[in-house]
C-alpha positions in Angstrom: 0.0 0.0 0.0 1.3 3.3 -1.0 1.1 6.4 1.3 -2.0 7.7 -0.3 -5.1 8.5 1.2 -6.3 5.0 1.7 -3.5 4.4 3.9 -4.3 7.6 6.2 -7.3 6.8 6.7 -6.5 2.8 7.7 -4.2 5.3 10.1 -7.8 7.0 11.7 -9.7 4.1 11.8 -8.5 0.8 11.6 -11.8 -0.5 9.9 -12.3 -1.5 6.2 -14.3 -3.2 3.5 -13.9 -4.8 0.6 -16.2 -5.8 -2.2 -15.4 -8.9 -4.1 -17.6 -9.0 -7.3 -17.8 -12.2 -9.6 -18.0 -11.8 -13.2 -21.4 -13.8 -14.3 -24.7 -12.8 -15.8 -26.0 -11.7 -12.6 -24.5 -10.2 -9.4 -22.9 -12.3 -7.2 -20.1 -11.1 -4.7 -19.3 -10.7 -0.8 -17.9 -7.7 1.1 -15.6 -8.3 3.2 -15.6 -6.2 6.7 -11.7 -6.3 7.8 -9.7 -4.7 10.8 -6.3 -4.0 10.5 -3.9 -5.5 13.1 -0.5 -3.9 11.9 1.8 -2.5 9.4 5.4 -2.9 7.7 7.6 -0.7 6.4 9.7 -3.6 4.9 10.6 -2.5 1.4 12.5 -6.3 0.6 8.9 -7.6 2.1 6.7 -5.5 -0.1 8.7 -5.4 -3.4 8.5 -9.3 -2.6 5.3 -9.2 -2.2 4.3 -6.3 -5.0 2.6 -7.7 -8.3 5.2 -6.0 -11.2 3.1 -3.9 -13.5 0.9 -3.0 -10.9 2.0 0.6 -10.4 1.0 3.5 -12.0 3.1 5.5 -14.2 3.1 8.4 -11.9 6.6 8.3 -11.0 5.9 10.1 -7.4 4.1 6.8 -6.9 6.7 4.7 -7.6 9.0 6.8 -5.4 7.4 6.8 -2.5 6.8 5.1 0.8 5.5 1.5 0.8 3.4 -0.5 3.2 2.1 -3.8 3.7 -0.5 -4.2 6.1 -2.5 -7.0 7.6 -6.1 -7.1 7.5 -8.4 -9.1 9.7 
């Protein structure tokens, strides 16, 4: 997780959801109601861990902090 908005506000309040949507003819999905229970600032760990591609060309993006943080 970059240090973008999501992240501040995981920094507030430690709640989160997530919808996961199925592709299909109709809807089918689940949210997902997490909590988050801690942080790294391990870059080895989230360049490990970082799908390649997955990064926006903004190059401020790319050059800034990185997180990876555990959800409940």
């Amino acid at each position: 997780m970059a240090d973008r908005l999501m992240h501040r506000n995981l920094q507030s309040n430690p709640s989160a959801s997530y919808l996961f949507v199925e592709e299909g003819p109709r809807y089918v999905g689940k949210r997902l109601y997490l909590t988050k229970i801690k942080e790294e600032k391990d870059s080895d760990l989230v360049n490990q861990l970082r799908r390649k591609g997955s990064c926006p060309v903004d190059e401020s993006y790319k050059q800034g902090q990185r997180f990876v943080v555990y959800l409940r």
